[in-house]
C-alpha positions as CSV (number, residue, x, y, z in Angstrom):
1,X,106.1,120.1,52.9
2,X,107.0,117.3,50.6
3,X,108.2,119.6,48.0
4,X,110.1,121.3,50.5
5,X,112.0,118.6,51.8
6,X,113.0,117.7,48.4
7,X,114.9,120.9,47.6
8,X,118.3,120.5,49.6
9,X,118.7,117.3,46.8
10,X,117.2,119.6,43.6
11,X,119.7,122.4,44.9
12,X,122.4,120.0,44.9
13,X,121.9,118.6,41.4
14,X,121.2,121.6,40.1
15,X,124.3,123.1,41.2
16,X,126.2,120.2,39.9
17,X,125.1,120.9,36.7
18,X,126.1,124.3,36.6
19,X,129.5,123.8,37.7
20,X,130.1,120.9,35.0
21,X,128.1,123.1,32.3
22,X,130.6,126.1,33.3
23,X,133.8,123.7,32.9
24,X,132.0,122.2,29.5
25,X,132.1,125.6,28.3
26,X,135.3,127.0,29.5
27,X,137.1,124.0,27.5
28,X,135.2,124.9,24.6
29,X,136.9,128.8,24.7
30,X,135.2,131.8,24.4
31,X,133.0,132.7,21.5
32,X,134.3,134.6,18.5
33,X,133.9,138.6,18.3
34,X,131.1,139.9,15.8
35,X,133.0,143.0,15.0
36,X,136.9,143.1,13.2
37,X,137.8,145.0,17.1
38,X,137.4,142.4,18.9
39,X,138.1,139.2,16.5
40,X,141.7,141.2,16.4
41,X,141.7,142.0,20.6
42,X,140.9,137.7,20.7
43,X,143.5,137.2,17.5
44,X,146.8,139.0,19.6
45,X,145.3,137.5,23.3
46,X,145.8,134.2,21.7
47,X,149.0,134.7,20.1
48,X,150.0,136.3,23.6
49,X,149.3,133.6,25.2
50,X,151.3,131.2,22.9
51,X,154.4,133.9,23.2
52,X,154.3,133.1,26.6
53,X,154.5,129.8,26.6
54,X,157.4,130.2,24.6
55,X,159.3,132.2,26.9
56,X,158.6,130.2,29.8
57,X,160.3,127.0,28.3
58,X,163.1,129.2,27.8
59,X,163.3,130.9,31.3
60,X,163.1,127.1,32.4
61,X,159.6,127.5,34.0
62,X,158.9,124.8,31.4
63,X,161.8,122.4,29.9
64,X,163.0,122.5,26.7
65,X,165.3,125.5,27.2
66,X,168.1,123.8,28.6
67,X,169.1,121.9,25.8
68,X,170.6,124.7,24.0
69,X,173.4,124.8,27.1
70,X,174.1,121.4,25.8
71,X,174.7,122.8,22.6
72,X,177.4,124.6,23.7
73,X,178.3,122.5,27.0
74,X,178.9,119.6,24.8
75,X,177.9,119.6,20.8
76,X,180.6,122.8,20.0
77,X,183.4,121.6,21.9
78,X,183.3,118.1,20.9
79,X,182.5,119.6,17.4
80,X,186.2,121.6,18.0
81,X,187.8,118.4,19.0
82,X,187.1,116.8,16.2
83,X,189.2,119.1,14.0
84,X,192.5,117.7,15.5
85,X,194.4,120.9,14.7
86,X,197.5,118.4,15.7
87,X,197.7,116.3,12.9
88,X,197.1,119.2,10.3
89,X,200.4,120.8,11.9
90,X,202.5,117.9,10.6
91,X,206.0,118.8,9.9
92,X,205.1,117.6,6.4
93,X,202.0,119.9,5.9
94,X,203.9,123.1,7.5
95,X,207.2,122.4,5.4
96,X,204.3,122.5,2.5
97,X,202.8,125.9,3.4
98,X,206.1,127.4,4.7
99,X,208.0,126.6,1.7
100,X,204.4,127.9,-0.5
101,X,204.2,130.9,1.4
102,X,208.2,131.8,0.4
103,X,207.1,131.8,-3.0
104,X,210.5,132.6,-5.5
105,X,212.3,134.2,-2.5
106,X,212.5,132.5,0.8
107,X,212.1,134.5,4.2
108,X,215.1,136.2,5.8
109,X,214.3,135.9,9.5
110,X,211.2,134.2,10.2
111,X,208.4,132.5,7.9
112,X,206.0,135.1,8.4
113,X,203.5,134.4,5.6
114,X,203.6,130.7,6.7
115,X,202.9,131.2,10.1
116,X,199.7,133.3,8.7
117,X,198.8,130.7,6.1
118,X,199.2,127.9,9.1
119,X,197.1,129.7,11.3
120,X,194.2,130.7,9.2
121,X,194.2,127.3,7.4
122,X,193.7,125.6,11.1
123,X,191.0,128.6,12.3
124,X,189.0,128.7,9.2
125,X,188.1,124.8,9.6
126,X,186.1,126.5,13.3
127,X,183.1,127.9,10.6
128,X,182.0,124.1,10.8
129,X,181.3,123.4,14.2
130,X,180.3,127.4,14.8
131,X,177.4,127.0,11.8
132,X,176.7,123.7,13.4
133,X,175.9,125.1,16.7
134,X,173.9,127.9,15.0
135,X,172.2,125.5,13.1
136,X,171.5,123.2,16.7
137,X,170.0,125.9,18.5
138,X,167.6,126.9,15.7
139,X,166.4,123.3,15.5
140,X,165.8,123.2,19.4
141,X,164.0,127.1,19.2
142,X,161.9,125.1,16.8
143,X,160.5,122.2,18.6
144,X,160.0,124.6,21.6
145,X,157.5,126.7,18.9
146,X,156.0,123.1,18.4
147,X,155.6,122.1,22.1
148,X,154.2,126.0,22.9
149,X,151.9,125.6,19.9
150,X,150.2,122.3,21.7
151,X,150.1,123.9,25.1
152,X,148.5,126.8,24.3
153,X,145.2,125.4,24.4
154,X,143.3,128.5,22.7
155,X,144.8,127.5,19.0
156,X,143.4,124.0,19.3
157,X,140.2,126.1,19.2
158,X,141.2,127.7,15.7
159,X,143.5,125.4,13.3
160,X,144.2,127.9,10.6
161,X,145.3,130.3,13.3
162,X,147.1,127.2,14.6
163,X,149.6,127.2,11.3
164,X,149.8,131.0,10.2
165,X,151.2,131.4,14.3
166,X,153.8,128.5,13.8
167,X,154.3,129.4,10.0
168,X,155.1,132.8,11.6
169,X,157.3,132.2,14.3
170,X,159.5,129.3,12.0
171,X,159.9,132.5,9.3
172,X,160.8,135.0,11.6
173,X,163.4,132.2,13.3
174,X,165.0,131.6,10.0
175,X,165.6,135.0,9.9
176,X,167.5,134.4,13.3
177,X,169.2,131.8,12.2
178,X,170.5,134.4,9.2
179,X,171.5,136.9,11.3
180,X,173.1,134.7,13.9
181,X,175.0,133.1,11.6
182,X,176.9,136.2,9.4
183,X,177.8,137.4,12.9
184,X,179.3,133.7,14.5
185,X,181.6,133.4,11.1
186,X,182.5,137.0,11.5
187,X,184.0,136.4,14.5
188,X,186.0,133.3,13.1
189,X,186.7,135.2,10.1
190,X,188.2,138.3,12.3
191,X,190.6,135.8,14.0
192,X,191.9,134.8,10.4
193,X,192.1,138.3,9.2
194,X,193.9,140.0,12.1
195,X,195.9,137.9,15.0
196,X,197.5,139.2,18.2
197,X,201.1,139.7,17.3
198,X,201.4,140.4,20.9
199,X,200.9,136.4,21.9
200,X,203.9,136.1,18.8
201,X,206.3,138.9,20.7
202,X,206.4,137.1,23.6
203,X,207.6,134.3,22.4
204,X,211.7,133.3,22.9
205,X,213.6,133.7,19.6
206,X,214.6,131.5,17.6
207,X,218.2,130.7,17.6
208,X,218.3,129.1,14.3
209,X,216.7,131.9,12.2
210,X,215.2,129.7,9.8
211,X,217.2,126.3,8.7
212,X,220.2,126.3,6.4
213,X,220.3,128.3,3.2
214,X,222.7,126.3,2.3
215,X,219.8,123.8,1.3
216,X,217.4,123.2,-1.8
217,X,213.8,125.0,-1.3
218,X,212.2,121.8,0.3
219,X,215.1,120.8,2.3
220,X,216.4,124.2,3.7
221,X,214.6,123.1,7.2
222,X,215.0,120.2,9.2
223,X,212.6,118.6,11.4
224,X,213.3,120.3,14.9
225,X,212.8,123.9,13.4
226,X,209.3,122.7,11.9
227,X,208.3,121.0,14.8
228,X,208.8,124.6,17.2
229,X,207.5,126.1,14.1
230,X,204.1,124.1,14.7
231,X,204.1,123.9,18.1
232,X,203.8,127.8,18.0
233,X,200.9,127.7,15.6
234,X,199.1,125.0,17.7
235,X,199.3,126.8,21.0
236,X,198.2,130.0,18.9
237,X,195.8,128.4,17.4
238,X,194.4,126.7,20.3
239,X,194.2,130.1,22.3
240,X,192.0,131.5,19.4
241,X,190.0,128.5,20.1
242,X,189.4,128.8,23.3
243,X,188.3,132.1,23.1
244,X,185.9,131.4,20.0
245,X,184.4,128.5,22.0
246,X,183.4,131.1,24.7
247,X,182.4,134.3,21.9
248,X,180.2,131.8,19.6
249,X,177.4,130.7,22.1
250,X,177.7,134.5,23.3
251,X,176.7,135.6,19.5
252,X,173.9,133.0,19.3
253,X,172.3,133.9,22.1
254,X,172.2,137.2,21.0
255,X,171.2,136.7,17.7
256,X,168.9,133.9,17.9
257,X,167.7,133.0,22.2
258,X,167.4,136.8,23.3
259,X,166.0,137.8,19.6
260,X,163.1,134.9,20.2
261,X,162.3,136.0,23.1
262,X,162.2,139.7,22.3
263,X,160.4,139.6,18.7
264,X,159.3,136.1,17.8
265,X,156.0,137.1,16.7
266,X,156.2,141.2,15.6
267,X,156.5,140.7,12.3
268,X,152.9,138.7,12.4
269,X,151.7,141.4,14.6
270,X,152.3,144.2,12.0
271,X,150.8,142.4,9.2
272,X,147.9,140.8,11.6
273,X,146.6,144.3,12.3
274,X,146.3,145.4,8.2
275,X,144.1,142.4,7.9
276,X,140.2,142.9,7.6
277,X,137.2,141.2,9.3
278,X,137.1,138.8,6.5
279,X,140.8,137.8,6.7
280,X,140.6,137.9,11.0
281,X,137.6,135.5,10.0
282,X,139.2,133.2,8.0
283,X,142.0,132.4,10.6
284,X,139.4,132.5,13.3
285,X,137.9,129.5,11.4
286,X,136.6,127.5,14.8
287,X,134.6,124.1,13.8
288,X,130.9,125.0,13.2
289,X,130.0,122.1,15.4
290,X,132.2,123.4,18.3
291,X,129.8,126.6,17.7
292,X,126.4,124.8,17.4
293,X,127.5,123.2,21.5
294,X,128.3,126.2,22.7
295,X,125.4,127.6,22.1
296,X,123.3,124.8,23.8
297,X,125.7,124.2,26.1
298,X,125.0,128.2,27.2
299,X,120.6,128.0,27.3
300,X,121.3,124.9,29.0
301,X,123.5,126.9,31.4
302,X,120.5,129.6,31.6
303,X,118.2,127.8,32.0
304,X,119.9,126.4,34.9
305,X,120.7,129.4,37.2
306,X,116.8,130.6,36.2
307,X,115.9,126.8,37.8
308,X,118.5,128.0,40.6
309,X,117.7,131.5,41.1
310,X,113.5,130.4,41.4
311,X,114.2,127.3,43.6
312,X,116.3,129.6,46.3
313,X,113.4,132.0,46.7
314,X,111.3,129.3,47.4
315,X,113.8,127.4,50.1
316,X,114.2,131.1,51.5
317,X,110.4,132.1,52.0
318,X,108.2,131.1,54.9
């Protein structure tokens, strides 16, 4: 009757026990697969798990992703600003290029070849800011790898697994960063190579038809006919401009955001299942002491529900 009284209490404990033995062990992670199937199945669950992490800072379940809209909300176009298009369209640097672009024989109605060499020497300064904003989003897709790698709490578990999955994912988005960037410069570089002569067509003519001949090389125009003369490239220029601003983050998402998300880690993957059990071993390197409590940890825990299992029997018979 004594004994009996006292098993509500033992049940309790007991139960306690279990419950904090099961937590102790689910920290701890699951043990490591004898065979070179299964150290491979835990290998990609892991790396799964750490993908997905990834992707949610991205999606904004978790933060991080949002700074790459400040990259284009606020580093590019400040970044454009900067290059003050204005004062590279002085009357003195477009009688240089005009004048240049004439060569031996001046033009005969308009300065084409300057107008080209004006524009192209304003739009090729954009590949600055556009390699900058490549070069700002890869650094954010970066420290998101970092923050995924310390949330994905199975890799604490395995360090050298830890480094080849970050070692991984930074090679595969410098590869990104590669792509992304010959396809941003393209775009600037298409704008120098070919502009809309319709924007030009539409413009009123020009009365004066190109200064007075009349006039030594570096004379022949006055200052009104160079100022219209860059105002026209400015407002040309600043067109392309606007449109690049909108056309570059759309190529770096492409290239770089949707590419992470899609294929971060395939390139591991393919060369993770080549490996053998001694190489899935190796990266599966967990701390032998991290082993040894596990393993007491788990005839503590069955030894436990065997105390629990015998004590119920007893609290349930007559």
């Amino acid at each position: 009757t004594v004994i009996k009284s006292r098993i509500p209490g033992l049940q309790s404990l007991i139960n306690k026990t279990i419950i904090e033995l099961e937590g102790e062990l689910t920290k701890l992670g699951k043990p490591i697969a004898a065979d070179a199937g299964g150290k491979l199945y835990t290998t990609m669950e892991i790396c799964r798990a750490f993908d997905q992490n990834f992707k949610e800072h991205l999606d904004g379940v978790r933060a991080g992703g949002e700074k790459i809209y400040g990259v284009f909300d606020n580093q590019l176009p400040a970044a454009l600003k900067r290059l003050q298009f204005d004062k590279h369209l002085s009357i003195e640097n477009v009688r240089k290029l005009i004048t240049e672009a004439d060569g031996y024989q001046p033009h005969l109605i308009a300065p084409e070849q300057g107008y080209r060499r004006l524009i192209e020497s304003c739009l090729v300064t954009i590949r600055g800011p556009a390699e900058a904003a490549v070069d700002g989003v890869h650094a954010i897709l970066k420290g998101i790898v970092q923050k995924a790698i310390a949330e994905t709490t199975e890799l604490k578990q395995y360090p050298t697994l830890r480094v080849e999955v970050g070692n991984a994912a930074f090679e595969s988005l410098e590869r990104m960063r590669e792509e992304s960037k010959r396809a941003t410069l393209q775009l600037v570089d298409m704008e120098c190579g070919y502009l809309t002569v319709e924007f030009f067509r539409k413009l009123p003519q020009d009365v004066e038809k190109g200064g007075n001949p009349t006039h030594s090389l570096f004379d022949r125009y006055n200052d009104s006919y160079l100022r219209r003369v860059g105002s026209t490239v400015l407002q040309y220029v600043n067109m392309t401009c606007a449109s690049l601003r909108n056309s570059i983050p759309k190529s770096i998402v492409y290239c770089q955001v949707r590419e992470a998300k899609r294929s971060l880690l395939d390139f591991f993957f393919t060369e993770l299942g080549k490996k053998e059990s001694k190489q899935l071993s190796k990266m599966l390197d967990e701390d032998p002491a991290v082993q040894q409590r596990r393993a007491n940890l788990a005839k503590r825990l069955e030894l436990y529900r065997s105390a629990q299992h015998e004590i119920d029997a007893v609290a349930w018979s007559k």
